[in-house]
N, C-alpha and C positions, 0 to 999 in steps of 0.2 A: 552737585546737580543730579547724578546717577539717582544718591539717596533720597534728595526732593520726590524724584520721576517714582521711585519704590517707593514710596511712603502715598501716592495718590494713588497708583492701581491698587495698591493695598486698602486703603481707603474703599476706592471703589466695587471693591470683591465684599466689602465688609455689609452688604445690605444682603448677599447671596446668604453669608454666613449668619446673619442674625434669622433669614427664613429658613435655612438649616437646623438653629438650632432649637426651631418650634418643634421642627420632627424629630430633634434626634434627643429633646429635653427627658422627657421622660427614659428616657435608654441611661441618658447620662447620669441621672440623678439616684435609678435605683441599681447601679452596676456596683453594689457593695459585695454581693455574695460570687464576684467573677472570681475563677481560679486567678494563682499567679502563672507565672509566664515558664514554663517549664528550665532547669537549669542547665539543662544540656542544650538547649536550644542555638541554634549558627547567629553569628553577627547579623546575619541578613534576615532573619527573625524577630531578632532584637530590635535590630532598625527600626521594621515594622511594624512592629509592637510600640516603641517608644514613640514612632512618630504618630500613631493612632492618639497615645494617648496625652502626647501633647496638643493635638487637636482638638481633642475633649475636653480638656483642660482647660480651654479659652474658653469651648461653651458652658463650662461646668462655671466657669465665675462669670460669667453674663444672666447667667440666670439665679445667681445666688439672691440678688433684691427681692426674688418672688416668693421666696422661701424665709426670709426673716423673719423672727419671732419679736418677742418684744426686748430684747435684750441688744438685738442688733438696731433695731430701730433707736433704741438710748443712746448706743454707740455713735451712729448715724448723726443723731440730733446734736451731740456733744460736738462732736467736731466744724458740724454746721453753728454752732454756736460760736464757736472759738475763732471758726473765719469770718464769721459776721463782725465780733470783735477785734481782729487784728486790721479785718477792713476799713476801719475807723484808721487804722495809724498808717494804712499805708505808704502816704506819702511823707511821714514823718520819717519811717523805717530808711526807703529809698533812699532821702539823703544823706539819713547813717551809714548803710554800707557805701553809699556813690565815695562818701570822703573817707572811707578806710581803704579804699582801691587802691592809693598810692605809695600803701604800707605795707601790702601785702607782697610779699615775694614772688615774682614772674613764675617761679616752677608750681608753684600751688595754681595760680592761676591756669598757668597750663595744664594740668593734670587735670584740675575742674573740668576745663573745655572738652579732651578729649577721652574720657575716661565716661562724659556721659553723652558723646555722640553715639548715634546707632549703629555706622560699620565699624567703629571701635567695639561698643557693647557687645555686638554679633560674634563679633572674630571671640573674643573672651567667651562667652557662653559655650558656640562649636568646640573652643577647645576643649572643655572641661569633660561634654557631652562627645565626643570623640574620642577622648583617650578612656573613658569608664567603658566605650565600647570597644574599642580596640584591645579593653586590658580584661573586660569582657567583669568587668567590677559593677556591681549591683548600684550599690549608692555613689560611685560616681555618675552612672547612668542615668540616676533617680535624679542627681541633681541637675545635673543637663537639661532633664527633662523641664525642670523644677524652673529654671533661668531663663531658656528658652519660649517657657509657653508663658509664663509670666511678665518677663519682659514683651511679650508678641502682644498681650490679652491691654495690657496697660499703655502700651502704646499706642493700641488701635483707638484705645478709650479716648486716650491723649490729642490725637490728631482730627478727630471727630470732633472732640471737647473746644478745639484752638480753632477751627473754622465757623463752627455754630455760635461760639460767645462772640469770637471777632475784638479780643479787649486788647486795648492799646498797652503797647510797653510803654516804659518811663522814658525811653529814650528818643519817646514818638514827640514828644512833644505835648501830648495830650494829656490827660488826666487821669487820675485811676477809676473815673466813672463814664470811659468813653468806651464804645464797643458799635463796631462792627462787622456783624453778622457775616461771614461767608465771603468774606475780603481774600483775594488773593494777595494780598499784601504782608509781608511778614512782621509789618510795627504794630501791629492788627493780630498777631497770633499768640499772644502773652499768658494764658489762662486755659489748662495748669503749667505749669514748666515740665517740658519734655527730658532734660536735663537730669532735672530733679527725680523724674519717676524714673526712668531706664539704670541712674546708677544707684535710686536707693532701692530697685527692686532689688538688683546685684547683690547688694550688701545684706538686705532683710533678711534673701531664700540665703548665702553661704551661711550668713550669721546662725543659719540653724542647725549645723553642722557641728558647734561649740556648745557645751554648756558653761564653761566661763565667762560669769559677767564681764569680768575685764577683757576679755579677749572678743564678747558680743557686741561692748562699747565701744569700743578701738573699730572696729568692720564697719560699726554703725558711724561711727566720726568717721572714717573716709568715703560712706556712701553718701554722707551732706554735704560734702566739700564741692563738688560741682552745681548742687543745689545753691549754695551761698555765692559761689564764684559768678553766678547769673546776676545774683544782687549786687555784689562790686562793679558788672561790665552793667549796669543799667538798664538790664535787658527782661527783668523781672519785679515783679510787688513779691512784698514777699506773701502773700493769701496766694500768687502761684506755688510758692516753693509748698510751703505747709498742705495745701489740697495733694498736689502731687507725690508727698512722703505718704499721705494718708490710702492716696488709690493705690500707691505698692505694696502699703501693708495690706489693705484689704486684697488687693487680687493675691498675694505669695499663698497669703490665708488659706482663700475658700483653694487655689490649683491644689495646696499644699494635703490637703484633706481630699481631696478628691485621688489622688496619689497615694492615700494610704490603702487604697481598693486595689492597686495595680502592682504594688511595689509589697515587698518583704519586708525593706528598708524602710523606717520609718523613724521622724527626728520629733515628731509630739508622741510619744505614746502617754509621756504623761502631760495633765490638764497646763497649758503654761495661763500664766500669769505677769500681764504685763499693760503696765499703766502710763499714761502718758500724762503730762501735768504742769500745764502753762503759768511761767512764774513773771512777772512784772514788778517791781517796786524804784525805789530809789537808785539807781545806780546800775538798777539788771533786768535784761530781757532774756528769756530761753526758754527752753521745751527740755523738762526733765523726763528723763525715761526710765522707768523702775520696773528690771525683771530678777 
């Protein structure tokens, strides 16, 4: 209940913060050439700093659509293409995972659930972003930063996204072409999966802390688990799960470059490279990831 209650004032602040960031766009966009944050600088500086710039952060990826080139636009279209595509099967899908639910081990299950609730989420991020300050550690600080304004930026998108579509889950009874709009009703809030963005953002921003595939792949296979775990409990199509993997990557992205202006610390210096590549045939469905 609490978290319902914070997730609508937040909501509601969030019209404050979209006319903020008409004024503060231009500050945020050319703030490459700012100093870094001096090293000697007290926790209580730090704070301040950090928390500055995870504010920014959020406005820095709300305004990244105005600024795409034609490359992101491709991007953009591909993925919209892919759930236009999966939209077709989604009620095929649904019954897929609805009858693996009772095969699947109660602990995975669990883990799903609460690993991508948001006072779960929360408490995980502060920790990470508390102990980099307390230890007074750069790139733990960066990534705190990185988690927290990320998972904040994506969720807002999220809960915006689940009131405006209004689209029925599988469990409503209704169909995957039923919506509506601005329902306070929760069988009505299916699109994207909140689930899905809050712990694949988790996993996207740590994953960048590694340059081992296998150890990128493994972070990335437990930040889906709560995303598929929606599709076992009935509670999702999967066009929410796949949209919602898609806004965590985009938003970690654009904070994660915008972070390279504030921070020393920095986990792209070089160009990455990473492709996503949806496979169907005989006997297989999945989403290959090749970085």
């Amino acid at each position: 209940m609490f978290v319902n209650r914070y997730f609508k004032k937040v909501v509601s602040g969030f019209c404050y913060a979209v006319l903020l960031f008409f004024i503060l766009n231009s500050y945020s966009v050319q703030s490459q050439n700012v100093n870094f944050l001096d090293k000697d600088a007290t926790r209580w500086q730090m704070l301040k700093y950090d928390t500055g710039n995870m504010f920014k952060g959020i406005l820095y990826s709300y305004s990244r659509p105005f600024h795409w080139q034609k490359k992101q636009w491709i991007q953009f279209g591909g993925v919209a293409a892919t759930t236009s595509f999966l939209y077709v099967f989604d009620e095929q899908t649904n019954d897929y995972f609805v009858e693996q639910s009772d095969d699947v081990p109660e602990f995975i299950k669990d883990y799903g659930w609460y690993y991508g609730s948001p006072q779960n989420n929360y408490m995980l991020t502060a920790a990470v972003y508390l102990t980099g300050l307390g230890l007074k550690n750069e790139k733990l600080r960066r990534t705190g930063v990185l988690l927290i304004s990320s998972a904040s930026a994506a969720g807002l998108l999220q809960q915006m996204s689940k009131y405006a579509f209004g689209r029925a889950r599988p469990r409503s009874g209704d169909n995957k072409n039923s919506f509506y709009p601005f329902t306070s009703n929760k069988d009505y809030h299916s699109f994207p999966s909140g689930h899905t963005i809050l712990a694949f953002t988790n996993a996207y921003a740590i994953a960048k802390q590694f340059k081992n595939p296998w150890i990128k792949g493994g972070i990335y296979t437990l930040g889906l688990v709560p995303g598929v775990s929606r599709l076992w409990a009935d509670a999702h199509w999967l066009t929410d799960v796949v949209v919602g993997v898609a806004i965590s990557i985009a938003t970690v992205e654009a904070i994660d470059r915008f972070l390279d202006s504030k921070y020393e610390q920095k986990y792209n210096d070089k160009r990455k490279k990473v492709s996503w590549d949806l496979r169907i045939g005989a006997g297989q469905f999945g989403v290959v990831m090749q970085f």
